[in-house]
N, C-alpha and C positions, 0 to 999 in steps of 0.2 A: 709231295701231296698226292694220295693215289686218285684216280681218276673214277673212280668205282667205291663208293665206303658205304657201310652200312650202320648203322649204331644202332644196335639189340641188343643192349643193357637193361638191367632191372631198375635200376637207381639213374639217379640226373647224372649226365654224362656232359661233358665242357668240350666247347669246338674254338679255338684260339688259334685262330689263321691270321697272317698278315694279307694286306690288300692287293698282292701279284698271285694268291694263291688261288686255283681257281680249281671245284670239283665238279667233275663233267656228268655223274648220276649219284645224290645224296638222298637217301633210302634211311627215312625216320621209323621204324618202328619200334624204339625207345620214342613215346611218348615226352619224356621230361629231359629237353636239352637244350642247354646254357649255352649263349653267343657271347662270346668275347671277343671286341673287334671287329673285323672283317666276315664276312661270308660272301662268298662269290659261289655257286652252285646252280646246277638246272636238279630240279626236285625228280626221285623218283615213287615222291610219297608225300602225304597231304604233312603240314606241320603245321599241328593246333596248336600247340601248348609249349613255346618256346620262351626261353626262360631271357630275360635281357642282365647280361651285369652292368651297364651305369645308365639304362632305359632307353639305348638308343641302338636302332640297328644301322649296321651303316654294308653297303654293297655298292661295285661296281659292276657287277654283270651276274643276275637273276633269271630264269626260267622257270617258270612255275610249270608250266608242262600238263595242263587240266588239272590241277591239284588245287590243296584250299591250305592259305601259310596266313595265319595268324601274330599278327605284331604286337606285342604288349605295352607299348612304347612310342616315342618319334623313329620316323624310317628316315633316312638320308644318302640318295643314289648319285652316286657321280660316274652313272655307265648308261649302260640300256637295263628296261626290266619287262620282263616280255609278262606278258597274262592273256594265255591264249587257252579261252574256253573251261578260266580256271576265275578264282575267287583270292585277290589281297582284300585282307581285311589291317588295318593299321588305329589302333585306339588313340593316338596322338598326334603329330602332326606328318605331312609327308613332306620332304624337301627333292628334289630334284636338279642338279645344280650343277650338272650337263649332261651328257646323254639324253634317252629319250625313253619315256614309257608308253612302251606299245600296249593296246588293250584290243582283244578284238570282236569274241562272243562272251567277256566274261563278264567279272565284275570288280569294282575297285571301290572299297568303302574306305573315308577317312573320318577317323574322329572327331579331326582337329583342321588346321590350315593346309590347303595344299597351296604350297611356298614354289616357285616356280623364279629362284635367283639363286643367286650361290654367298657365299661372305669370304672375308677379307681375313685375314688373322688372329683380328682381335675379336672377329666375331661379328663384325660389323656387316650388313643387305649390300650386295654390290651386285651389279648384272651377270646373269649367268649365260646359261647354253644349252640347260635343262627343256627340254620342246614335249610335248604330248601328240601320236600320233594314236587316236579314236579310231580306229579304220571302219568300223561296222555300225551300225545305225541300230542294232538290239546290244551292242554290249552298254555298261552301264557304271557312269562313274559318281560317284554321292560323298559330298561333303559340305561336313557339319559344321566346318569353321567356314572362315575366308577362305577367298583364292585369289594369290595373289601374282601379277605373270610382270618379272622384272628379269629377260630374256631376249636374247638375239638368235640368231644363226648363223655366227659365224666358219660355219662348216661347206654354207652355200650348198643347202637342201631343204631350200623353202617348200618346194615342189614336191616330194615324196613326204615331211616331215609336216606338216598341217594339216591333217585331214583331221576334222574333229564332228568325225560324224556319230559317234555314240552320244546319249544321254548324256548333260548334267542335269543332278542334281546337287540345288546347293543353297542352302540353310542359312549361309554369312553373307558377305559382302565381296564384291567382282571388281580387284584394282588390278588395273592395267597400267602399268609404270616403263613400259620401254613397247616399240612400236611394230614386234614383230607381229606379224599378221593373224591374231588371234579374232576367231570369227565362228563361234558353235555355232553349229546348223540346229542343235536341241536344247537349250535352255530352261532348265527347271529353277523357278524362285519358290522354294518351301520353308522361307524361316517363317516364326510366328512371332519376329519383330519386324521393327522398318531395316529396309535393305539397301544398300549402297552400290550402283553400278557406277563404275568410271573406266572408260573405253575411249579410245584414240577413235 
């Protein structure tokens, strides 16, 4: 996998990486490109218009790098996903399901649930490792569905990995299913139905 790629192509161009595969600067200036599988990459350019082939993006280690990456789809991280001073936008749901995503002056829109557990096999909710680490009190995180935090720390980094100092915003309903120390300092409730908080 080179460590350096560019794709400046005219036509939709396919990127089919397995999940060890990891690109250290991914430079989109082919507009129209297809994710199959895996993408693990730090951006060295915004990616609007990325094509999903079965609607799901899935990574274990992302850098957005002030860039603006558009999801057309459910996201599913099982790394870290850094968004520093940059814009994820995800039209579907976000799962998180260990690792951590870091936010810090940017911004994180979700369409759908941000899912905060990991699953089992069959597919089934099982507790994950997934944590959220807000560091900045202007960055800014908006979701339109639930959020739901069914998550430990089994890493023992309570201490660096809690800080949930940026904005939420959020539209659904707030379940808290397992007892790791989730405590925003900024809590936005903007659905325009009734809303459900459940917290330890």
């Amino acid at each position: 996998v080179p460590k350096n790629l560019i794709l400046a192509g005219d036509k939709e161009q396919t990127l089919q990486l397995f999940d060890s595969a990891r690109i250290e600067s991914l430079n989109l200036q082919n507009p129209k490109v297809k994710i199959v599988g895996f993408l693990n990459a730090a951006l060295a350019s915004s990616a609007k218009e990325i094509v999903l082939d079965d609607g799901v993006f899935e990574t274990s280690w992302l850098n957005l790098n002030r860039y603006t990456m558009n999801i057309p789809g459910n996201m599913v991280s099982t790394g870290d996903v850094s968004v520093n001073e940059a814009t994820l936008n995800v039209t579907g749901n976000y799962m998180q399901k260990s690792g951590t995503l870091y936010l810090t002056e940017g911004k994180v829109g979700i369409g759908g649930d941000l899912q905060l557990y990991s699953t089992d096999v069959e597919g089934e909710k099982v507790n994950g490792s997934g944590l959220l680490d807000l560091q900045k009190a202007n960055g800014k995180l908006n979701v339109d569905g639930n959020m739901i935090v069914n998550t430990d720390d089994n890493m023992g980094h309570y201490n660096d990995r809690r800080r949930l100092n940026a904005a939420i915003t959020l539209k659904g309903d707030l379940i808290q299913e397992s007892e790791w120390p989730f405590v925003p300092k900024n809590l936005i409730l903007a659905g325009d139905k009734e809303q459900t908080l459940q917290l330890f």
